[in-house]
N, C-alpha and C positions, 0 to 999 in steps of 0.2 A: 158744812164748810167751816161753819166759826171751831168747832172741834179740832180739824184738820191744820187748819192756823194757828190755835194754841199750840200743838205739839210742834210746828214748824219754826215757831220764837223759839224753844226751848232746844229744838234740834239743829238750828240754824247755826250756830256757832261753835259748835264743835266739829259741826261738818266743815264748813269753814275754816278752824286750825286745821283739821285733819291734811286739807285740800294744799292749806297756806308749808305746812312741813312737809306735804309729796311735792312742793313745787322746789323746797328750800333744799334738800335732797338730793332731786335730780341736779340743780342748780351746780351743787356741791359736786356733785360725781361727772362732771362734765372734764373739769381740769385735768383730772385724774384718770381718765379714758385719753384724754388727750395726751400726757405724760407718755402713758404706755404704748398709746401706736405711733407716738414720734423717738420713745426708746426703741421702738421694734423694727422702725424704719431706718434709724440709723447703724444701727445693731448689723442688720442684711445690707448696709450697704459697704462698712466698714471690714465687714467677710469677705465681699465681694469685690474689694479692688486688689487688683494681683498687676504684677509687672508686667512687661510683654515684650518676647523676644524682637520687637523690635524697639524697644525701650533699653535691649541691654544689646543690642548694636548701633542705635545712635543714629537710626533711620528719622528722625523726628528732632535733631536736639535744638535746644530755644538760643534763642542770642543771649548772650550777657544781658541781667538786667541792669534798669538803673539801680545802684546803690541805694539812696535816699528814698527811691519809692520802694524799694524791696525794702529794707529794713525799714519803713516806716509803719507795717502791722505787723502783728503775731503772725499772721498769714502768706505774708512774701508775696511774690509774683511769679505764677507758673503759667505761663502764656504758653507751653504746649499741652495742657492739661491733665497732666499721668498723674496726678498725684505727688510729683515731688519735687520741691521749689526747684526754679531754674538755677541757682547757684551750686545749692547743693551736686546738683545733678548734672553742672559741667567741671564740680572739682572731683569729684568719683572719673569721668573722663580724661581729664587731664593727667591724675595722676595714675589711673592704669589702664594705659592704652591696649594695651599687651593680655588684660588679663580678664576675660568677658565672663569667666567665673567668680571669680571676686567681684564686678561692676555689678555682675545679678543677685548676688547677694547681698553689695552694700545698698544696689538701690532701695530694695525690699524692705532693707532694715530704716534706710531713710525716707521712705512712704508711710512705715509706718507710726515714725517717732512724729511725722507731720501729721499724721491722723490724732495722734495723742492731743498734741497740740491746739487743731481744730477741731474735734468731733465730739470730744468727751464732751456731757454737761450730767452724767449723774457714773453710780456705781458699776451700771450694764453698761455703759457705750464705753466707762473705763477698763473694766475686764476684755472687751473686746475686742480696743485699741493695743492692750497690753498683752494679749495674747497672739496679735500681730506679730508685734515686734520680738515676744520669746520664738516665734519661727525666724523672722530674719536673723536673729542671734543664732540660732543653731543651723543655718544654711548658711551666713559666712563662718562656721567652724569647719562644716562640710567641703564648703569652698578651699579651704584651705589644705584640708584632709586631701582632695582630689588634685590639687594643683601643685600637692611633694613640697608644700614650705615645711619648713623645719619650726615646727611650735616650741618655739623656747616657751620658757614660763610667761612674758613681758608681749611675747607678738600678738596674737589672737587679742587684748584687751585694748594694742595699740589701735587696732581694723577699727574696733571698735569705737575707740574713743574720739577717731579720727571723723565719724561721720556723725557722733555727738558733738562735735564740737564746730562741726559746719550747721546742721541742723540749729543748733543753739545758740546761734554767734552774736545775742544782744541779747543783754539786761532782761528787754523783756519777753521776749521767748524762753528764760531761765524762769523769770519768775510766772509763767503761763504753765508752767509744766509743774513745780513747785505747787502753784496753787492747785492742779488739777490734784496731784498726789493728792497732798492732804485733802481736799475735800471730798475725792471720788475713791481715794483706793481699798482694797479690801483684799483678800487671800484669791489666788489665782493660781490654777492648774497649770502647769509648760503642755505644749504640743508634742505628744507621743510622735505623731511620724507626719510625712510630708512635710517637711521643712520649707520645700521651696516653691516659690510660684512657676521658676525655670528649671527643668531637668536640665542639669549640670552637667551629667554625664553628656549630653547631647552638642555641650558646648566645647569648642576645644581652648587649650588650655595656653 
C-alpha cells in the first residue's frame, strides 16, 4: 500500500489540473454552443415568416396604435402579430387601397426591415434579416412591373423610400438600424428568384 500512496502524492496533482482544465473547457465551450443554436434558431425563424394573403387583404388589420406607446421602443406595437408594426401597416392601407400588389410587396419589404431592427444580434441573423429585405426590394420592382406604372427613373426609389421612412419614423429606430449595420454587417448575396411571399400574378391589380 505505502508504494501505491507514494505514486498517488506524486500523481495526484496533475491529475487534478488535468480534471480542473476539462472542467474549465467545457465551462468555456458552453456560451459558444449556446451562440450557435440561438443564431440557428433565429436564423429559421427569420426565413420563415412570409406575409399572408390575408395580411395583403386586410382580413386582420389592428386599430391605430397609441403613439407614445408605439414610439416609445425600437419594437412598436403590433397587436395583430404578422410581423409588422401596426402603423406601418395601416399607412401601406391607407395609401393604397386600390392596389394589393403593391400592399404585398411593401408589407414584405416592411416585415422585413422590422426584423432587421429586432432580430439581428450578430453577422448570421444580419445576413438573414438583410436577405429578407433584398426579396421585398425586388417584389415591389416586380409589383410595379405587373401593375403597368411607368418607372420613371425617381418612382421605384420613392415605394421605397416611402416604407423606410414609416418603418424609421424615430431617432431611435434610425439609430437601431445604424448600429446593427455597423456591428453586424458583412457581404451578402441578393435572392436569385422568388421574390415574393405572394404570387402577385394571383392578385389583381
Amino acid at each position: 500500500m505505502k508504494p501505491l500512496m507514494r505514486v498517488w502524492r506524486w500523481v495526484r496533482w496533475p491529475v487534478g489540473v488535468l480534471v480542473l482544465v476539462y472542467i474549465a473547457l467545457v465551462l468555456y465551450r458552453i456560451p459558444t454552443v449556446g451562440e450557435k443554436e440561438r443564431t440557428k434558431d433565429a436564423v429559421a425563424y427569420i426565413h420563415a415568416q412570409k406575409i399572408t394573403l390575408s395580411d395583403v387583404i386586410g382580413s386582420n388589420l389592428p386599430p391605430p396604435p397609441n403613439k407614445q406607446e408605439n414610439d416609445a421602443t425600437v419594437e412598436g406595437v403590433d397587436s395583430n402579430n404578422n410581423g409588422i408594426r401596426d402603423d406601418v401597416e395601416l399607412v401601406i392601407f391607407e395609401k393604397y387601397p386600390d392596389s394589393p400588389r403593391v400592399r404585398a410587396a411593401q408589407l414584405q419589404y416592411a416585415m422585413a426591415l422590422q426584423m432587421e431592427l429586432t432580430k439581428v444580434f450578430n453577422s448570421e441573423t444580419w445576413k438573414a434579416a438583410v436577405w429578407k429585405e433584398a426579396r421585398g426590394y425586388f417584389c415591389l420592382d416586380l409589383a410595379l412591373s405587373l401593375d403597368g406604372s411607368n418607372h420613371e427613373e425617381d418612382l421605384f426609389p420613392s415605394y421605397l423610400r416611402e416604407i423606410d421612412n414609416a418603418v424609421l419614423n424615430t431617432i431611435k429606430r434610425q439609430n437601431q438600424r445604424d448600429e446593427v449595420f455597423k456591428k453586424h454587417s458583412k457581404s451578402n448575396a441578393n435572392p436569385s428568384q422568388d421574390y415574393c411571399d405572394i404570387d402577385l400574378k394571383s392578385l389583381s391589380s
